[in-house]
C-alpha positions as CSV (number, residue, x, y, z in Angstrom):
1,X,16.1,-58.1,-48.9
2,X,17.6,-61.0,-49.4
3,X,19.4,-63.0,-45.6
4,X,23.0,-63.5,-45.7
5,X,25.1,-65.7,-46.9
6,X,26.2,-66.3,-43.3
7,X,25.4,-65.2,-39.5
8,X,28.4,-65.0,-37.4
9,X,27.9,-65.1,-33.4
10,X,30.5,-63.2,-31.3
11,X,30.1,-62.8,-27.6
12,X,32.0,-61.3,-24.8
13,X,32.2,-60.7,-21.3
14,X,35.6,-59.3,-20.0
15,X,37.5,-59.1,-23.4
16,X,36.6,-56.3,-24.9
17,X,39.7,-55.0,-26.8
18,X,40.2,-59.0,-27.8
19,X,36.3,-58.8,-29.3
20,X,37.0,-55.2,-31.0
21,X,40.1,-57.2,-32.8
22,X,38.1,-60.1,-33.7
23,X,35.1,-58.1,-35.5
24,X,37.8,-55.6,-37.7
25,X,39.4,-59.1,-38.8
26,X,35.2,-60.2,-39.7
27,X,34.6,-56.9,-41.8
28,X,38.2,-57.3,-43.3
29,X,38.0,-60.8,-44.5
30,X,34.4,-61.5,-44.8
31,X,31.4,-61.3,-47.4
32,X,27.7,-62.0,-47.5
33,X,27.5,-61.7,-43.7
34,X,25.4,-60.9,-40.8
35,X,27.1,-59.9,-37.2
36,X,25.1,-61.3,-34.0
37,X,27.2,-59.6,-31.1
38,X,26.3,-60.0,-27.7
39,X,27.5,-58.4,-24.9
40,X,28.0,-61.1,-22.1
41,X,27.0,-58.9,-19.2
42,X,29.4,-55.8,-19.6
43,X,28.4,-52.6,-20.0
44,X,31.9,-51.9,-22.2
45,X,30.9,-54.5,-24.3
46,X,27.5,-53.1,-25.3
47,X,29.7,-50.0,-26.1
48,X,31.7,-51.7,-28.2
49,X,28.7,-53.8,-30.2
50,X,26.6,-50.7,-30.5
51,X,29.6,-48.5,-32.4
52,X,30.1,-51.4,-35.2
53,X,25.5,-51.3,-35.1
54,X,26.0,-47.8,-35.9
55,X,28.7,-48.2,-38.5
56,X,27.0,-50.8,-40.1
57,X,23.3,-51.5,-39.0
58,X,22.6,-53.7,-42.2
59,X,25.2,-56.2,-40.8
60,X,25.2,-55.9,-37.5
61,X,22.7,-57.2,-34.7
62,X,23.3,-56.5,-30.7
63,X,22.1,-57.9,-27.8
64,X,22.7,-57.2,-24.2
65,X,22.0,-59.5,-21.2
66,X,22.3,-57.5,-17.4
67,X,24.4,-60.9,-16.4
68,X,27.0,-63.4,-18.2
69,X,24.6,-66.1,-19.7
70,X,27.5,-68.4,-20.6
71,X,28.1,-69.7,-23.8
72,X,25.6,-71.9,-25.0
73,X,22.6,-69.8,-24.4
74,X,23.6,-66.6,-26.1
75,X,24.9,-68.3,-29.1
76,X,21.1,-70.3,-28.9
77,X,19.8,-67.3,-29.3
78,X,21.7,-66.0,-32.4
79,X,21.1,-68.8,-33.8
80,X,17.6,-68.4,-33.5
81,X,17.7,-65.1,-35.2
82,X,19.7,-66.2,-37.9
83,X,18.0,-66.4,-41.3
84,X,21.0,-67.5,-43.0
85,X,22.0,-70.7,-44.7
86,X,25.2,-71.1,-42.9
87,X,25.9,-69.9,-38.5
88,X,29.1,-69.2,-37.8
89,X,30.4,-69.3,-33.6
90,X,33.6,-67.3,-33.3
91,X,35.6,-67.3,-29.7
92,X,36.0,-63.4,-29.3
93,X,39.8,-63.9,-29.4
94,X,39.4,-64.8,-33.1
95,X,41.2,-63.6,-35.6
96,X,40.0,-64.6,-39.3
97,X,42.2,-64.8,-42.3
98,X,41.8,-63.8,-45.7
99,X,39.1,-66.0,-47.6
100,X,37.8,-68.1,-44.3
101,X,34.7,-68.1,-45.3
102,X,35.0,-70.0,-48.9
C-alpha cells in the first residue's frame, strides 16, 4: 500500500477534549493522511487516541509514554515512523480549515 500523502503528529498531555477537537477538524478537512497521536503521559489520552485507532486503523497510529516526554522527542519519534513525503506538527489546540493541506 502505498504511504500517505502526509503524516500529521498530535500529542497531548492534559488537553484531552482540546486534542479530540483538533483530530475531528484532521478527518474533516484532510486527505492522503496518516495520524501519529501520542498520548503525553495520560491515561485519558490513550483513551482518546485508541477510539479514533479503532475508527480508523488505516490512518491512525498511537503511542503511549508512562511520563510527559515533552515535545521534541515524541514528535522525533513520529517523525521517524513517518513514511510519508510531507510531516505535519499540529499544537493539540489546533483547529484546521477547509483545504489546509493544498
Amino acid at each position: 500500500m502505498k504511504p500517505a500523502k502526509f503524516s500529521i503528529s498530535i500529542l497531548t498531555y492534559t488537553a484531552v477534549p482540546l486534542a479530540k477537537r483538533c483530530i475531528e477538524s484532521v478527518f474533516a478537512h484532510s486527505k492522503d493522511f496518516h495520524l501519529y497521536l501520542t498520548a503525553n503521559g495520560n491515561p485519558a489520552a490513550l483513551a482518546l487516541f485508541s477510539e479514533f485507532k479503532n475508527k480508523h486503523p488505516e490512518r491512525v497510529t498511537v503511542k503511549s509514554h508512562a511520563t510527559n516526554r515533552g515535545f521534541i522527542p515524541p514528535n522525533r519519534d513520529a517523525f521517524e515512523l513517518s513514511k510519508s513525503k510531507y510531516h505535519v506538527l499540529l499544537n493539540d489546540d489546533t483547529i484546521v480549515p477547509a483545504g489546509w493541506l493544498e
